[in-house]
C-alpha positions, 0 to 999 in steps of 0.5 A: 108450530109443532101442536106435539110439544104441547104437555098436559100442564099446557092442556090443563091451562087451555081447559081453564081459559076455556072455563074462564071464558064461559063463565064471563058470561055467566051471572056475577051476582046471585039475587035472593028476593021475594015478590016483585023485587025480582022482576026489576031488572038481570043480573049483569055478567062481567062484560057489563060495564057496571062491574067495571074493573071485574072483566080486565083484571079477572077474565081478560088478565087469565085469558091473556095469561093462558095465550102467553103461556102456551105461545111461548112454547111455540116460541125460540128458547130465551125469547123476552119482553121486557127482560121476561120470558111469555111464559113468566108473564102468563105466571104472573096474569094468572097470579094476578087473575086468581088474586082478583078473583079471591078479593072480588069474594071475600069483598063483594057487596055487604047486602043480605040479598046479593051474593057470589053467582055462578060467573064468579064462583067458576071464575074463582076456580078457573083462575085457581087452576089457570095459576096452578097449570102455570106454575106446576107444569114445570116441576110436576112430572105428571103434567110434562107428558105430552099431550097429545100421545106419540104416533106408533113407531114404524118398522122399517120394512124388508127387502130394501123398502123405505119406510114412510118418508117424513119431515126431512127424510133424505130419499132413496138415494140413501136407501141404496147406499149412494151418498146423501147430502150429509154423508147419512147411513142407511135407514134403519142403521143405529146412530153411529153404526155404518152402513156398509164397508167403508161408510163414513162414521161420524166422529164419536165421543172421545175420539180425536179429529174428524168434523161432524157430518150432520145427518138425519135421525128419527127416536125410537120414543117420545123424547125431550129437547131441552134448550141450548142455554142449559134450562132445563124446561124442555122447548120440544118434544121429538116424536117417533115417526118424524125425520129431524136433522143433527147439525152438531154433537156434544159429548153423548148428546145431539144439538137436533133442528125441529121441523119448525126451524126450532135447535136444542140438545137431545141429551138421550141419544140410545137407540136413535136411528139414522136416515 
């Protein structure tokens, strides 16, 4: 689980489930009396039994809905239940949530005194935004960043010495101009530039026979790494600093392995370094 592939769409979902949560607890119903009307009894909240199917289809339906969404990022790319991807059935929870949530309002009770509390105003707003996170994190490019900001980005250091070592990274044996286990250049050099006189240079685009050599790489940014499928959601985001291994190449593109055993197609390669 690499928490890194998580986007602010993701985050905008986490924040509303969280505001969901807090507000089952809150009032569901406002009272406006007078006099020793007041004191006859509390307002119960969503977990009251009395305001049955009020929990299961607004505050369980967007809880359940923010955890499916945000799992199926976690998730191999074109994993279904029932012919549906997680993250579709947290769009329709989340849908179904906020549709509840709407009519609950508009229909509650028809008594002057009584009206919307707290629980279910915050309720209405945070299945708003729950729905809204799910369906525009996928189409707004604002909500696609990651999350959590990229580490900065090391330079390799002179005189031979190895930068930090990360997920995967091949060693010193590599820094020495020794062979790796997949014929890797040293650090520091370019995708596809060799290390020495002689070094073994994978096969580039356009150039006929040879097989691929996987190696290890590390991106100068923040990229995406969109599924094998073609979709074109990304299923990760590779960041700088981290070792991750290239067990293809198609065209000017990488078919790359996260740490977590997850394989997509880096489309953007520039500037790539080799381990």
């Amino acid at each position: 689980m690499n928490i890194r592939s998580l986007t602010r769409g993701d985050g905008v979902v986490i924040g509303a489930a969280v505001l969901l949560f807090i507000a089952s607890f809150l009032d569901f119903y406002s009272v406006d009396c007078n006099g020793d009307l007041c004191d006859r009894g509390n307002v119960p909240g969503a977990w009251d039994s009395s305001l049955f199917p009020v929990l299961p289809s607004i505050y369980l339906a967007g809880l359940i809905a923010a955890g499916l969404f945000v799992a199926a990022r976690f998730q191999p790319a074109g994993r279904k239940v029932a012919g549906l991807g997680l993250e579709q059935w947290g769009i329709a929870l989340a849908v179904f949530a906020v549709w509840s949530a709407l009519w609950t309002i508009v229909g509650g009770p028809d008594v002057e005194t009584i009206g919307p509390g707290a629980g279910q105003i915050l309720g209405l707003l945070a299945t708003f935004v729950l729905a809204a996170g799910t369906i525009l994190g996928a189409s707004v490019p604002a909500l696609q960043t990651p999350l959590l900001s990229a580490p900065r980005q090391q330079t390799p250091s002179p005189y031979g010495v190895a930068p930090n070592a990360g997920y995967g990274y091949p060693g010193p044996a590599a820094q020495q101009g020794a062979s790796s286990p997949y014929g890797a250049t040293q650090p520091g050099q370019p995708y596809g530039q060799p290390a020495g006189y002689g070094a073994q240079q994978p096969t580039q685009p356009g150039q006929p026979g040879g097989e691929f050599a996987p190696f290890w790489f590390a991106v100068p940014v923040t990229r995406p790494l969109y599924g094998e499928d073609g979709s074109p959601t990304p299923i990760a985001e590779l960041a700088p600093g981290t070792w991750y291994l290239a067990v293809d190449q198609r065209g000017q593109a990488l078919v790359a392995q996260t740490q977590d055993g997850r394989r997509g197609v880096l489309q953007d390669t520039t500037g790539i370094q080799r381990g």
